[in-house]
N, C-alpha and C positions, 0 to 999 in steps of 0.2 A: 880567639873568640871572646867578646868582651861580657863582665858581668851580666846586662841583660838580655843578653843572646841566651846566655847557658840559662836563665831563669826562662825566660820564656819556652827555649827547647826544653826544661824540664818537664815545666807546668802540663806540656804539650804531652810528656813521654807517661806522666802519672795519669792526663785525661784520659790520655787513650786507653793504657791498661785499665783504669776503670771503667770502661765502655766494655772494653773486652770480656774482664770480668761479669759483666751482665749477659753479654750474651750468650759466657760460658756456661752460666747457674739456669740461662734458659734454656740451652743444648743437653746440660744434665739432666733437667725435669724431663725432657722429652726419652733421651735415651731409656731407664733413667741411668744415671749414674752419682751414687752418692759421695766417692770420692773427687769425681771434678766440681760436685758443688762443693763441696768441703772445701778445695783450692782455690775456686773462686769466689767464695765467699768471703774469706783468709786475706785475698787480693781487693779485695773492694771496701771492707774495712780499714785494710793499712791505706789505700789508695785516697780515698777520705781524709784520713788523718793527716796524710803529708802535705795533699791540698792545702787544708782549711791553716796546719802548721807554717805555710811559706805564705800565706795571703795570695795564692796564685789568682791571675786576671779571668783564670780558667772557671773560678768558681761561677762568676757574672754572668761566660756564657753558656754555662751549664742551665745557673737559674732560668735566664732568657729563652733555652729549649725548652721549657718543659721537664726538665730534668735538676729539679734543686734537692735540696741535702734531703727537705719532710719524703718527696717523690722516691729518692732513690732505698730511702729504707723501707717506705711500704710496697714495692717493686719486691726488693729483696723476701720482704715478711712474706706477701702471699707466692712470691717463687719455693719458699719454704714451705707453704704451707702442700703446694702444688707435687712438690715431692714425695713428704709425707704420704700424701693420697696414693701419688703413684708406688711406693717403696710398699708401703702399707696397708692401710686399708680407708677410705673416707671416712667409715666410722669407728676404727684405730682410736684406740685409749690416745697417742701420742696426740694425732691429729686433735683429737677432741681439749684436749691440755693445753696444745698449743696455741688454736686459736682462741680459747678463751684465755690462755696469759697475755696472749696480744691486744686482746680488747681493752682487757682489764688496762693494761699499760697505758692503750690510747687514751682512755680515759681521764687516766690521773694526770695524762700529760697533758691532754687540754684541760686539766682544773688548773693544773700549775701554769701554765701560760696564761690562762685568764685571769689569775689571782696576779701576776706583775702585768700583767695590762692595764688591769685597771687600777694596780697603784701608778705606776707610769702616766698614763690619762690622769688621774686625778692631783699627783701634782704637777703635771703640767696644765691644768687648770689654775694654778696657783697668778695672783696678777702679774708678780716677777721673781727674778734671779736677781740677788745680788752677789758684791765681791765690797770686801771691806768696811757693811754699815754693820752696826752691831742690832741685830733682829735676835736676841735671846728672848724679849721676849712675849715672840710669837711662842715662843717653845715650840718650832714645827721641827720632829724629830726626825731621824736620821731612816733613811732608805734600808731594806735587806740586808745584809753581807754580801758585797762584791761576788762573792763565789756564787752564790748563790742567784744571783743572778745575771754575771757576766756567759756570756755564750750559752742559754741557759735552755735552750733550742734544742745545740747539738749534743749536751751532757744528758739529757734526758731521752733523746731518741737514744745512743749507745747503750742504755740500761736494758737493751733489747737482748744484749750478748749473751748474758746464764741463762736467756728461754731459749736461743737460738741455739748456743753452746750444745743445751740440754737434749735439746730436741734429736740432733744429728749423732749425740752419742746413744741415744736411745734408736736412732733406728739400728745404729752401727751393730750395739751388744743386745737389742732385744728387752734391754732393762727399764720397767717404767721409772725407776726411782730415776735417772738423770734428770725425763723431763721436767717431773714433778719437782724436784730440788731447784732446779732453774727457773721454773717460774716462780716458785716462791719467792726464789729468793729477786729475781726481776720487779715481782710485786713489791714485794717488802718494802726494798729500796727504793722507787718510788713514793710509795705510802709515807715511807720516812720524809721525804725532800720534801713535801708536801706538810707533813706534820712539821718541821722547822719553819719553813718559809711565813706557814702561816701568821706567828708572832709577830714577825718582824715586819711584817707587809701590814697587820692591823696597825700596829705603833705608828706605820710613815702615814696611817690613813689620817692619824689626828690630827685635823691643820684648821687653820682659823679661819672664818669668812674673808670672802674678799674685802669687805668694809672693814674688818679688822687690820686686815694684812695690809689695805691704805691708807687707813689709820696711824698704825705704825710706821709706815716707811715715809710718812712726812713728819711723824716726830721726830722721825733721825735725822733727814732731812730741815728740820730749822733747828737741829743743833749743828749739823754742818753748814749750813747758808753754803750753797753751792753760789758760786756767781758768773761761772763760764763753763759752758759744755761742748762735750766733743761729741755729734750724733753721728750716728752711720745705721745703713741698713742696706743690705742686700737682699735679692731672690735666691740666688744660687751663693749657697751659703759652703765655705771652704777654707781651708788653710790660703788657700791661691788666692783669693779675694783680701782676706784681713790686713796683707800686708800695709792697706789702704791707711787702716787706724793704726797699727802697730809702729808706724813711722814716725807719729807725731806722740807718739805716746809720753818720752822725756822730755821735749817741747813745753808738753802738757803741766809736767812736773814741776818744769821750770818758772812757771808764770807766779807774776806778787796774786795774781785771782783764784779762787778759791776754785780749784777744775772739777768736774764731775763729766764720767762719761755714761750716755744714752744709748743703750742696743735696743733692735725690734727683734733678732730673732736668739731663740735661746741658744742653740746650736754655735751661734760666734762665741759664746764664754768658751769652748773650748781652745778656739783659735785665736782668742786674746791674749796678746803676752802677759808677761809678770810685772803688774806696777802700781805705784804705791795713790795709784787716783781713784776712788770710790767709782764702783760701777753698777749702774741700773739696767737693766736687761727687762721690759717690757713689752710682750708680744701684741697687744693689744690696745688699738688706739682711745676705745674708752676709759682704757686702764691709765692712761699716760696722761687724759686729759685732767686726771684729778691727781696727779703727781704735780704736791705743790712746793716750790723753789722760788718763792718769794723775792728773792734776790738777784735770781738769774737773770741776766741782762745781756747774753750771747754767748750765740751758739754757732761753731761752726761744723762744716760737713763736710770730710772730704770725699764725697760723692757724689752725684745726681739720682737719685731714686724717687718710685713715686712714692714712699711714705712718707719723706722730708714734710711733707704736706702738712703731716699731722705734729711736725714742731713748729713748722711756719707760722703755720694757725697761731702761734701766742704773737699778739700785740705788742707787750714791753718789750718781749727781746730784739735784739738786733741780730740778724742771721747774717752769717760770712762764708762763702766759697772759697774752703782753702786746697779743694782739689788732693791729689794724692802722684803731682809733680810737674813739672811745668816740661811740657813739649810743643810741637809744632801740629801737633797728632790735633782733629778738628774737636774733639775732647777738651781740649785747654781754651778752646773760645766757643761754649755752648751758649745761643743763645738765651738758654731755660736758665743758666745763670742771674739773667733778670729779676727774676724774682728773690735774689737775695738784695737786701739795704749794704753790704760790701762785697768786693772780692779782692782778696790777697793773692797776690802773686808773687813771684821771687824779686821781678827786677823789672825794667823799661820793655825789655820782648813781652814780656806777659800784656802790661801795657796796651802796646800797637796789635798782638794779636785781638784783643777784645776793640781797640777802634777803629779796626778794618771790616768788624760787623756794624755795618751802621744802622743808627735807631733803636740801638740794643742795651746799651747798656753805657752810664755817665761816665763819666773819666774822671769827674770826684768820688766815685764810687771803687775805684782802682786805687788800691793798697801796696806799696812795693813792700815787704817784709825780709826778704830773699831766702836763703834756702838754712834754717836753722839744725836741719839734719848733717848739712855737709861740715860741721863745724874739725871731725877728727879725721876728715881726707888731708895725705899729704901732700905739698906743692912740690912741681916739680923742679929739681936743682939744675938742671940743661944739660945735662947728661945720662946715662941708663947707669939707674942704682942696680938694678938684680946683674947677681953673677952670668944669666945667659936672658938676654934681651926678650922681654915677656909680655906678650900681645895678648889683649886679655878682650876674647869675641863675646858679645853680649849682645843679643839681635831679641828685636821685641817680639812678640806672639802675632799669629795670625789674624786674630780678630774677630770681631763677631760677625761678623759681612767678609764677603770680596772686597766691595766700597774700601773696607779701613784693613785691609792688608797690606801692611810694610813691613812686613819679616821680610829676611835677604836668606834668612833659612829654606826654601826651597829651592828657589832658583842660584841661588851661590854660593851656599855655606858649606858644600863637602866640597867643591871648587877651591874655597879661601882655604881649606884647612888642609888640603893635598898641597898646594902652592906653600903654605907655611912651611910646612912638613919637609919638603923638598927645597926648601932655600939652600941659599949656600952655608948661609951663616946659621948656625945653630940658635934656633927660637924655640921658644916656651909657649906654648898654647893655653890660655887659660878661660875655658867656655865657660861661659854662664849665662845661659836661657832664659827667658824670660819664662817666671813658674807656668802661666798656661801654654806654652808651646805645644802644638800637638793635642791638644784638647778637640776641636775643631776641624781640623784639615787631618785629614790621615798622614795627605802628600808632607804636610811639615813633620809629622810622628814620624814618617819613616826615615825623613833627612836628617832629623835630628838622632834617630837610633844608629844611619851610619856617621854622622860626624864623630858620637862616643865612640863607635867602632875605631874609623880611622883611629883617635890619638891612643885608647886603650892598645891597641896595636902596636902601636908606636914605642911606647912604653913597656910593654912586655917583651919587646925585641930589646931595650935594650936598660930596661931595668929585673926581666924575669918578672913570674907573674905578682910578685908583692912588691907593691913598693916601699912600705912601712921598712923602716931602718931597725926594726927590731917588733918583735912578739909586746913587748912591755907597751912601747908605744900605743901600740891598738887595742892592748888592756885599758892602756890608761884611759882611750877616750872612750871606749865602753864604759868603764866606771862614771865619768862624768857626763856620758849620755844617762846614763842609770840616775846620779842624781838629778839632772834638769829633769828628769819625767816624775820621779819621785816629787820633788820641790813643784812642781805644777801642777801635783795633784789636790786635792780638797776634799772635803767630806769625809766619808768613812773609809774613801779610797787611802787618804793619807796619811803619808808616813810621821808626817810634822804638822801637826793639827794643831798646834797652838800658837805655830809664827804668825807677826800680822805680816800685812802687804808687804809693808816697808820691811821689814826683813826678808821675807820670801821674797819681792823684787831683789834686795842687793846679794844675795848670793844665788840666785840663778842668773843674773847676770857678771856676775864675778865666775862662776862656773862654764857660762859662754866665753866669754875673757883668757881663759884657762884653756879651753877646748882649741879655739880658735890659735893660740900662740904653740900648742903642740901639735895641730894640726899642721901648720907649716915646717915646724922644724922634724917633725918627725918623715916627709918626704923627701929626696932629693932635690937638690936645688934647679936641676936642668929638666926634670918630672913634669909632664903636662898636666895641667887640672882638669876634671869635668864637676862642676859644683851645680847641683839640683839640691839639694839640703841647705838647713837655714846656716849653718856652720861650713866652711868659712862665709860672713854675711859679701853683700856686693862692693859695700866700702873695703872691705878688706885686701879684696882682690881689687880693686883700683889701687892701691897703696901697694901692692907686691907687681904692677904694672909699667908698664914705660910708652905702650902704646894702648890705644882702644881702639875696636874697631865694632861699629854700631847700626842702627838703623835709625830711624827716626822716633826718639821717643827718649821720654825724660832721664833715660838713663845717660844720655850724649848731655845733656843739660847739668846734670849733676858732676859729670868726670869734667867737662870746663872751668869748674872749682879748681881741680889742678894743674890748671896749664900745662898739660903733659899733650904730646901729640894725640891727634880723633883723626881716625877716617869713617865718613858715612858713605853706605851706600844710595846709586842715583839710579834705582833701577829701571825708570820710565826713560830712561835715555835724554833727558831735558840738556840744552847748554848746561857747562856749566854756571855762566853770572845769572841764564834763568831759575835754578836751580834752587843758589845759596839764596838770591831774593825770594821765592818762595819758603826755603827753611832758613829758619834765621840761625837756628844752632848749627847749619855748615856754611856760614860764613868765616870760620877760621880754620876748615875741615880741610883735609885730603879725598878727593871723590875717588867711588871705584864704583865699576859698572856689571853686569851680571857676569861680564867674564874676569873681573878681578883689573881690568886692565886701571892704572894707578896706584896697584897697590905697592909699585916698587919704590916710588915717590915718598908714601908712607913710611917703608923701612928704612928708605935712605935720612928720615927726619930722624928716626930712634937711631939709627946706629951713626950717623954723623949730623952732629947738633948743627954744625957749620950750615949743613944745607937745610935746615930745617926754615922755611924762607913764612911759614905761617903763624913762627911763635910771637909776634907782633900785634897779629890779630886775635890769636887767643886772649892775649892779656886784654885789650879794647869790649871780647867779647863777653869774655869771665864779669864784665860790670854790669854791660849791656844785659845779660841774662839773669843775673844772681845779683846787683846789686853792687855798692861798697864795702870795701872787708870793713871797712870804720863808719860807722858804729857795727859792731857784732852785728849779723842777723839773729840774732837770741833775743840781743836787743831791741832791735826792730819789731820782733814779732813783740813780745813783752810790750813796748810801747803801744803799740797799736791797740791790743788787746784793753789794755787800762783807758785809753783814748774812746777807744768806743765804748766802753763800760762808762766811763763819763757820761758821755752821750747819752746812755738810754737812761741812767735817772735824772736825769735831766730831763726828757721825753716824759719819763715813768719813775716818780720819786715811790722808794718801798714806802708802805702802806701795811702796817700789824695792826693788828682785831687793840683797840682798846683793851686795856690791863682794868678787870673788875676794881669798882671804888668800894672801897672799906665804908663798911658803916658805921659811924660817929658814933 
């Protein structure tokens, strides 16, 4: 049974006892019986904790019933109270304790959640977030203590337990002093959290006006002269989305232009990596429009969204579509593209894809730059470097429509990975999904939960259930998971508040570095992979590969960098010369069809280079797609970039406010 089987059947075995236990503590009130509430009360407490402690999916559809964390303890309180009555008496000393300690409790707990509401609301009123300008001074002061208001929900509903405790040992031994010590001391502690919070919550209240807060972030701003920026903005704001920016990010780094990057939503500073480019995070397009960058003369996006609007809107700059990967997918030739003054693309397909929309868009307006990410893939030498020949499945997501479904994950993918599995010759499996797989389509969630099946399977027959070569190993990459969380923290969370970017960037990337070279060696070498985590990244796994086997979509685009054998899948059944003419990136491909049939063509390319009758056309294609290795695409972009910066002051010479004359 593989990892998410056993999480999921847990999630499933803890719902249910906690279900149970409610209906128990409702069956006790009736009977009554004070010791089956007593055990399922006991049950429903711990049954909570282990939930909310595994992040089970179970908690979501708990909330969704009608049944979330606030529900299930006032449920519990008045099943409590319902006892009492019955055990007791309704107008029982105990009763009468109990429910005014509960009041009292509610009380202070909606003061305490109102009192971080509306610090939360009000600096997210604030006009932005930044990451690397020095805003001391606003002197806007630091938020509560993390504790204090991390999970701060369910730490303050549990203060319920010395009234609850109290109440059940009072009916037990007849003694009122239990309850009364229990709610005391329930109150108390409340009253406390509430008396701490308070300081700390007026201190984050003191923040400057907006005008202030614009004021300053464009004097920081014309001391940096930003002169090229990266915008992005999404609705459905995620780890799964960012990848978009986090790709260009060293790119970024690399330019002779001064880079600055532009968010809309605040939520992406979480899911931005770590790097050493100044970043603006403003939610609000009034806000942005007095965000002055004097200097700035382009901006690229690799997105389509409808905020892009509110950069458009400036004049001087010059706006560029640099996308976030070149595929065949109708994404790489939008024609809302239009409205940018460039588009970068990798190579000549990027190209012909935009001039086969005609009236869309100039073809002086088409940038080949090629693919400055792919710079540390390695090429392939014409034969299989890994010890056991290592096909590395990487099928894109399903889409946001039916229209733009090209995953091979339902209709083929536990088909390829049974066929793998079963070859003669001993292969290495190494999946890597595209992050939204399974968001969307259930049918692709469940094909994608058995394909992990299959190789976890695999792997447990005949590596037993760890594969880690030793306990120390999976220390160690806990430790260095520990640091990159730690070193990506900021504010009062952090452990290292006084790194800038540019350190905090190089050793949380030197710690990926680290992570990534012990993750390989710490597994077996003939070990199947399933990678959903950012560690090992995708280039990685191209590089411990010999084969791909892909769908349509920029990741087939990217592994042609290393002329190493690709097979795509054709799953509409097209010829094949109709096929590779419609996708350009399997014109040097190996085709397989829903039922796999070609895929032996594929194997016979990896395991005998002799027959490999496509490496010809890979090398033709690798240009055709991505460009020439000479100049660098680093280069190319960098040129471009300065190129058009040219450009717009030319267009838009900078223009500063006259320096006051001195009087004689």
């Amino acid at each position: 049974m593989g990892k998410q089987h056993r999480q999921a059947l847990l999630g499933i075995l803890i719902s249910s006892a906690l279900v149970l236990s409610f209906v128990a503590m409702m069956a006790a009130v009736v009977i009554p019986s004070l010791p089956v509430f007593v055990c399922a009360a006991a049950v429903s407490y711990l049954a909570d904790l282990l939930l909310h402690s595994a992040q089970s999916s179970t908690l979501d559809r708990l909330r969704d019933s009608r049944f979330g964390l606030t529900m299930r303890f006032l449920i519990r309180q008045f099943l409590l109270l319902a006892l009492c009555g019955s055990i007791a008496d309704i107008d029982s000393f105990v009763v009468k304790i109990t429910a005014v300690g509960l009041l009292l409790l509610f009380v202070l707990q909606m003061a305490y959640g109102g009192v971080l509401k509306h610090v939360r609301s009000t600096r997210a009123a604030l006009p932005f977030t930044t990451r690397s300008l020095d805003l001391d001074a606003l002197d806007i002061r630091r938020m509560p203590h993390p504790f204090l208001m991390s999970k701060h929900v369910r730490k303050m509903l549990h203060l319920d337990i010395p009234l609850v405790g109290g109440a059940l040992v009072t009916m037990v031994t007849d003694d009122w002093r239990y309850v009364s010590f229990g709610g005391i001391i329930t109150v108390w502690i409340a009253c406390l959290a509430l008396i701490v919070v308070l300081p700390g919550a007026r201190n984050a209240l003191v923040l400057p006006t907006p005008d202030e807060a614009i004021d300053e972030l464009n004097r920081q701003l014309k001391d940096y002269r930003p002169q090229i920026a990266l915008y992005f903005t999404f609705a459905a704001v995620s780890r799964d989305f960012m990848y978009q920016v986090n790709m260009w990010l060293e790119s970024l780094e690399s330019l002779d232009l001064r880079p600055i990057i532009v968010l809309r939503e605040r939520a992406t500073l979480r899911f931005l990596d770590a790097t050493s480019v100044p970043v603006v995070c403003v939610p609000k397009a009034e806000y942005l429009a007095r965000v002055e960058m004097p200097e700035l003369r382009v901006t690229l996006y690799p997105g389509n969204a409808g905020k892009n609007v509110h950069m458009l809107q400036r004049a001087e700059v010059k706006h560029v579509f640099i996308g976030h990967g070149d595929s065949d997918k109708l994404a790489s030739s939008n024609r809302v593209s239009k409205v940018f003054d460039e588009i970068w693309v990798a190579g000549r397909a990027g190209r012909d894809r935009y001039e086969r929309i005609k009236h869309a868009v100039n073809a002086h307006e088409i940038v080949e730059v090629g693919r400055p990410q792919l710079m540390p893939l390695h090429r392939w030498t014409g034969s299989v470097v890994n010890k056991v020949p290592t096909v590395v499945y990487a099928p894109t997501w399903e889409g946001w429509t039916d229209d733009a479904c090209y995953t091979s994950v339902i209709p083929a993918g536990e088909k390829l990975v049974r066929t793998l599995l079963e070859h003669d010759r001993q292969i290495r499996v190494i999946y890597k999904p595209h992050p939204l797989t399974g968001t969307r389509s259930p049918a692709a969630a469940a094909a994608h939960r058995r394909i992990i099946s299959l190789l976890q399977a695999d792997n447990a027959q005949r590596f037993g259930r760890s594969l880690m070569d030793s306990k120390s190993a999976a220390r160690k990459l806990a430790r260095i998971d520990k640091r990159i969380a730690e070193l990506s923290e900021r504010g009062v969370r952090s452990t290292f508040p006084d790194l800038t970017e540019e350190e905090r960037t190089a050793r949380i990337r030197r710690s990926r570095n680290q992570a990534g070279a012990l993750y390989w060696s710490a597994i077996p070498d003939e070990a199947h992979h399933v990678v959903t985590e950012r560690v090992p990244s995708l280039y990685e796994c191209f590089n411990h590969s010999d084969l791909l086997i892909g769908d349509m979509s920029s990741v087939v685009s990217d592994f042609v960098a290393t002329r190493k054998p690709y097979a795509i899948f054709n799953l509409d059944g097209l010829p094949d010369d109709e096929f590779r003419n419609e996708q350009r990136t399997a014109y040097a491909s190996y085709l397989l069809d829903a039922d796999c049939n070609g895929l032996d063509d594929a194997l016979n390319a990896l395991l005998f280079p002799e027959r490999d009758i496509m490496a010809p056309y890979r090398e033709q294609l690798k240009e055709y797609l991505l460009g020439a290795d000479y100049p660098p695409s680093i280069v190319r972009f960098n040129n471009a970039a300065n190129r058009l910066y040219s450009r717009g002051l030319n267009d838009f010479p900078i223009e500063y406010p006259d320096e006051p004359q001195l009087m004689a």
